[in-house]
C-alpha atoms as one frame of an Amber mdcrd trajectory, in Angstrom:
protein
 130.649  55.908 146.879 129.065  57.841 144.489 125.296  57.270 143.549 123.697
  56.609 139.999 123.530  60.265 138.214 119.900  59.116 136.840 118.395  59.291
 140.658 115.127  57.571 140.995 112.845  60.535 139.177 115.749  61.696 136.089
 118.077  64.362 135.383 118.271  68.074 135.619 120.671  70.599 134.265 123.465
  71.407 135.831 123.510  74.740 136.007 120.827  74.616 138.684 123.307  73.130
 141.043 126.044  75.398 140.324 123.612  78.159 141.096 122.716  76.459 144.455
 126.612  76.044 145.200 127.119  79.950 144.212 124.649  80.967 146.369 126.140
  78.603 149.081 129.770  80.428 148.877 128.258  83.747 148.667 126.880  82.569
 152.590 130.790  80.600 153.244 129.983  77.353 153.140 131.809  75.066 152.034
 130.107  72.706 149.414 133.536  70.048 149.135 131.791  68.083 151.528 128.354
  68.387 150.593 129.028  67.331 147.090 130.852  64.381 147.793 128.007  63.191
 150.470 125.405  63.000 147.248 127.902  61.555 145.042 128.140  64.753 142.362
 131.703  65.256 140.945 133.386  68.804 140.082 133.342  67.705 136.895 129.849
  67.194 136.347 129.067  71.150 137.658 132.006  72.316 135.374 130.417  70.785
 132.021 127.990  72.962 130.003 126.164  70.350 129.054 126.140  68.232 132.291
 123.602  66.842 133.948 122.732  66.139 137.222 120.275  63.515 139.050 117.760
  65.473 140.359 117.157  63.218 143.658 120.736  64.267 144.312 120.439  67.774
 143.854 117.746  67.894 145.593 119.038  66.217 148.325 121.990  68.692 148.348
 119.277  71.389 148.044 117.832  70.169 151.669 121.540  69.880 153.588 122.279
  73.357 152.233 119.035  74.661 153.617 119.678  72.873 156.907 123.103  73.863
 157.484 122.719  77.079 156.412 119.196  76.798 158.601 117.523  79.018 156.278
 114.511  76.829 154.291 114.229  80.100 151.745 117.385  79.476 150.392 115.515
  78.391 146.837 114.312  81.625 146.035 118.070  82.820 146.110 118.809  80.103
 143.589 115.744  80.985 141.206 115.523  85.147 141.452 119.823  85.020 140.458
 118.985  82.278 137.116 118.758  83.618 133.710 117.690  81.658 130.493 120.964
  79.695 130.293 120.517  78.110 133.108 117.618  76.349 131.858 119.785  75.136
 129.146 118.534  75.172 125.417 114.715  75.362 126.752 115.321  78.472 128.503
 117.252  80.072 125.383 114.828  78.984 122.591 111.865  80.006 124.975 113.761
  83.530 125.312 114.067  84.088 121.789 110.458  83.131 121.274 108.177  86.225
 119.773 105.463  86.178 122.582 104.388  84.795 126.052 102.378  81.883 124.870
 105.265  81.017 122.228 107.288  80.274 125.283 104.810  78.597 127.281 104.255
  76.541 124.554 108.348  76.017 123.722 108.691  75.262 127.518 106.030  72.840
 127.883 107.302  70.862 125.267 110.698  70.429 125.688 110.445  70.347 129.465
 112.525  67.579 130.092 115.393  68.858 128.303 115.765  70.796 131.496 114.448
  68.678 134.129 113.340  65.170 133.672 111.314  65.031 136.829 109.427  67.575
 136.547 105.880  68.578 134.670 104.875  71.768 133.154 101.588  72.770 132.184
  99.561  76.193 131.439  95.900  77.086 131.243  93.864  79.896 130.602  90.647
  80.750 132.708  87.937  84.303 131.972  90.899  87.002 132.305  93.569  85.008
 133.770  96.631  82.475 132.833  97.774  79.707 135.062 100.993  78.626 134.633
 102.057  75.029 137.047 105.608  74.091 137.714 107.193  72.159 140.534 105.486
  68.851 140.202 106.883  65.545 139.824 106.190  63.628 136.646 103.825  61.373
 139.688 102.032  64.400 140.152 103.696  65.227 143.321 104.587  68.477 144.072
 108.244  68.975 144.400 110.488  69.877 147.909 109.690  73.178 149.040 112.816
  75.076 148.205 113.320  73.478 144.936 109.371  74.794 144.432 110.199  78.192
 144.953 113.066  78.242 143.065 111.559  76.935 139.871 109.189  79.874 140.474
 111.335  82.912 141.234 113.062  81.780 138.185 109.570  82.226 136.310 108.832
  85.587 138.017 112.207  86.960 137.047 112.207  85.478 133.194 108.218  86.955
 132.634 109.449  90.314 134.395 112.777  90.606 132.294 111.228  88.926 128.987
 108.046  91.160 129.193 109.195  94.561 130.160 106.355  93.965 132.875 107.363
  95.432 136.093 104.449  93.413 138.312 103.124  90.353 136.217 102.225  88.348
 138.763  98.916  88.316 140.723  99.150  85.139 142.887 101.619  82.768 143.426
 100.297  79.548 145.227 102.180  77.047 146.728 101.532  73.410 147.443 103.906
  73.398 150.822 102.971  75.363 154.076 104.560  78.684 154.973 108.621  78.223
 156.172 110.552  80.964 158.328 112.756  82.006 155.800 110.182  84.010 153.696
 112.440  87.318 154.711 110.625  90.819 153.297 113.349  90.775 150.210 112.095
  87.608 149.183 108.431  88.081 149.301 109.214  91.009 147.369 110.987  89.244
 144.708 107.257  87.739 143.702 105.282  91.649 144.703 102.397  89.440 144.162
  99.898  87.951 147.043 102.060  84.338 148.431  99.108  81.762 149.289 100.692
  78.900 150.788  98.950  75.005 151.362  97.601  75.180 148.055  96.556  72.092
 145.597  99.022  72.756 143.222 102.250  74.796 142.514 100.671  77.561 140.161
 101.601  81.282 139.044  98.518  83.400 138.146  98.680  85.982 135.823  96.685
  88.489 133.756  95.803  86.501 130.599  96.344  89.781 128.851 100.255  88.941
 129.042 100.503  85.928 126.857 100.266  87.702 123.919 102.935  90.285 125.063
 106.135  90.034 122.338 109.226  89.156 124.149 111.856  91.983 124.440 114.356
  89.241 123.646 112.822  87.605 120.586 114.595  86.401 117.757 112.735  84.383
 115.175 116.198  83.413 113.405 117.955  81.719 116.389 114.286  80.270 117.542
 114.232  78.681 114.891 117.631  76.764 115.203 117.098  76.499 118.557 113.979
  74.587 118.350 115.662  72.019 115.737 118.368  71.847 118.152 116.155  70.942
 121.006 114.224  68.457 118.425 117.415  66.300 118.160 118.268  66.815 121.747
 114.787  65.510 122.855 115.301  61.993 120.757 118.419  61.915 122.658 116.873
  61.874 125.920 116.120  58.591 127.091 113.071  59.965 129.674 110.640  57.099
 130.909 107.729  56.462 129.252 105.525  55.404 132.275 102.105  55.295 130.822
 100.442  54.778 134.830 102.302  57.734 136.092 101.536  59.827 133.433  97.734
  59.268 133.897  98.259  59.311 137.499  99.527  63.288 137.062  97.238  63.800
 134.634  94.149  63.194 136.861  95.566  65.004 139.321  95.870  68.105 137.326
  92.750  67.826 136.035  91.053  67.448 139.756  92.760  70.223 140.883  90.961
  72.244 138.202  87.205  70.370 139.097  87.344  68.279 136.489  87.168  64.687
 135.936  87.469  62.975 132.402  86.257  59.601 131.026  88.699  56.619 130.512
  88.414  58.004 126.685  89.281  61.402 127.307  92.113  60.858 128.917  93.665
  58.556 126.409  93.095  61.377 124.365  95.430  63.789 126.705  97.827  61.095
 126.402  97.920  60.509 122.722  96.795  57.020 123.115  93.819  54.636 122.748
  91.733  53.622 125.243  92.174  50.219 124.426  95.653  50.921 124.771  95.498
  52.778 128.104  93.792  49.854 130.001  96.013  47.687 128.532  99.265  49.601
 130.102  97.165  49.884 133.363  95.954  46.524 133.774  99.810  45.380 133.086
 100.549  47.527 136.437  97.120  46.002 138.679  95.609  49.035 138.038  92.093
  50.348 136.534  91.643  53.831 135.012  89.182  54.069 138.592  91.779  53.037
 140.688  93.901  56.154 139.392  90.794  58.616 139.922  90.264  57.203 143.506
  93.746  57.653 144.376  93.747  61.328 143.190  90.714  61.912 144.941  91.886
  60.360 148.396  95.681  63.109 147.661  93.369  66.043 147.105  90.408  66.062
 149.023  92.179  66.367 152.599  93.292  70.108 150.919  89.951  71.063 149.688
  88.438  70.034 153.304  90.679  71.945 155.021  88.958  75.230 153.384  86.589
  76.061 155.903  85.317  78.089 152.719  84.081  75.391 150.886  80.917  74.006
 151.701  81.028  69.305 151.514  78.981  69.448 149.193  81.336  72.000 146.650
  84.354  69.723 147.815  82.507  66.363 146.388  81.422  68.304 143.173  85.042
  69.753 142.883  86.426  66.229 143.101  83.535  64.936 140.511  81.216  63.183
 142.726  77.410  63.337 141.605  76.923  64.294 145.333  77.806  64.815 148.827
  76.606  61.160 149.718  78.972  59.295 146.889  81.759  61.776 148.678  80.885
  60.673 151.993  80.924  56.935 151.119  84.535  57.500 149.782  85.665  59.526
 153.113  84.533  56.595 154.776  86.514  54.100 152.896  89.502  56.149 152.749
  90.332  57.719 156.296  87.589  55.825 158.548  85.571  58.654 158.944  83.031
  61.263 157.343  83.893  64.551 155.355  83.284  66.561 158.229  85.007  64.224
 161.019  88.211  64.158 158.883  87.676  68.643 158.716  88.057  68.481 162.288
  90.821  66.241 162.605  92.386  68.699 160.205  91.866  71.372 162.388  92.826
  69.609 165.847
């Protein structure tokens, strides 16, 4: 029986699974089966314009890996993905004239190429973050399909910019696997920081303003009314809770906290509005901050680095005793206690 295409979380391109199942041949497996387990049809794969439920490919993502046993296999899928392959948002964002163009282009019509996920960039003193490979909840997304979305990046910015090395970090939300071979460490040349609180690409700001070897103002332009029509099209869920909820969580992850107010604002809403949509869910604009809190600060205490005290300003607290209060609450036990359960 063959499941709902939708999934629980959207769509995604096809093309992303018919790079998975080309990468899967190239190693002699046979997909047949696979494919009919997770209920997506030949056809669906064969259609330019198909889509796919991304629970389902990322379900066939994880038997591949397994059967295979190689976890890295998602880096394969990424570093061999060009522009098409991110359907009409990788193609207008190639034709774009610079960096931030396609940042911007990307951003925007994100869920013309996958529903589930969010895409977000920020620049810091002399550096550019760019975060992929998070669920619209704020979640980030499986391992493999993580580091696919990101060789992907590192190959488009490397090709698009005439930059051999663009990268300086690549962090990753998931721990370390065993199928980080040399070639695929490689792939990035940049330093791999793994258990990280976000899925995040760090570059030299310098690059956003780098023109595009591919640019081509006349087809952007047609592109981007293309994708216009194509976004009205696509019937993505407007889930005001879970929008905050990844929101926050973003936010956090940068050390910063915003009133109820301010993020309406990020929202394009009303704060009237906002606690309207969360009180029709049992929720309070609190409620969304505490939960965010409780996700992150178990990865911020495991930094021996950080002092309690930075962790609880990090997370917004107007100090270490507020923090320890919510520890408490959360896990049972104090900041500390809960670093050295962390640590065995």
């Amino acid at each position: 029986m063959s499941r709902d295409l939708r999934g629980q979380t959207g769509t995604l391109t096809s093309s992303w699974t018919r790079r998975l199942v080309a990468c899967a041949g190239d190693a002699d497996l046979d997909m047949g089966a696979i494919l009919d387990e997770v209920g997506i049809h030949a056809a669906t794969l064969s259609d330019p314009q198909g889509r796919v439920g991304f629970d389902q490919h990322a379900e066939t993502v994880a038997r591949v890996a397994q059967r295979l046993g190689d976890p890295g296999v998602g880096v394969d899928v990424g570093a061999g993905a060009g522009a098409a392959d991110f359907g009409i948002v990788g193609l207008l964002a190639e034709s774009c004239e610079t960096l931030r163009d396609a940042l911007d282009v990307v951003r925007r019509f994100n869920a013309l190429a996958n529903e589930a996920s969010h895409m977000d960039y920020w620049v810091e003193p002399g550096r550019l973050f760019i975060q992929d490979a998070h669920l619209r909840d704020g979640r980030p997304a499986p391992p493999a399909l993580a580091e696919a979305t990101f060789a992907f990046y590192t190959s488009m910015i490397r090709q698009t910019c005439g930059i051999a090395q663009p990268l300086a970090e690549v962090r990753f939300a998931h721990a370390r696997h065993g199928g980080w071979t040399p070639a695929r460490a490689d792939h990035f040349d940049a330093r791999l920081r793994f258990g990280q609180a976000l899925n995040v690409l760090v570059l030299p700001s310098s690059v956003l303003d780098a023109r595009l070897t591919s640019a081509r103002p006349d087809l952007s332009m047609h592109l981007s009314a293309l994708a216009r029509r194509m976004e009205g099209d696509l019937a993505a869920a407007d889930d005001v809770p879970t929008a905050l909820s990844a929101r926050v969580r973003q936010d956090l992850a940068r050390g910063q906290v915003r009133s109820l107010a301010g993020a309406a604002r990020g929202l394009g809403t009303s704060a009237r509005t906002l606690q309207r949509e969360l009180a029709a869910a049992g929720l309070t604009y609190r409620d969304v901050v505490d939960a965010a809190r409780r996700e992150l600060a178990p990865v911020l205490l495991s930094d021996r680095g950080l002092k309690v005290e930075a962790v609880a300003e990090h997370l917004g607290y107007s100090d270490a005793r507020a923090f320890r209060r919510a520890c408490v609450r959360w896990f049972g036990v104090t900041p500390g206690h809960r670093r050295d359960l962390a640590f065995g």
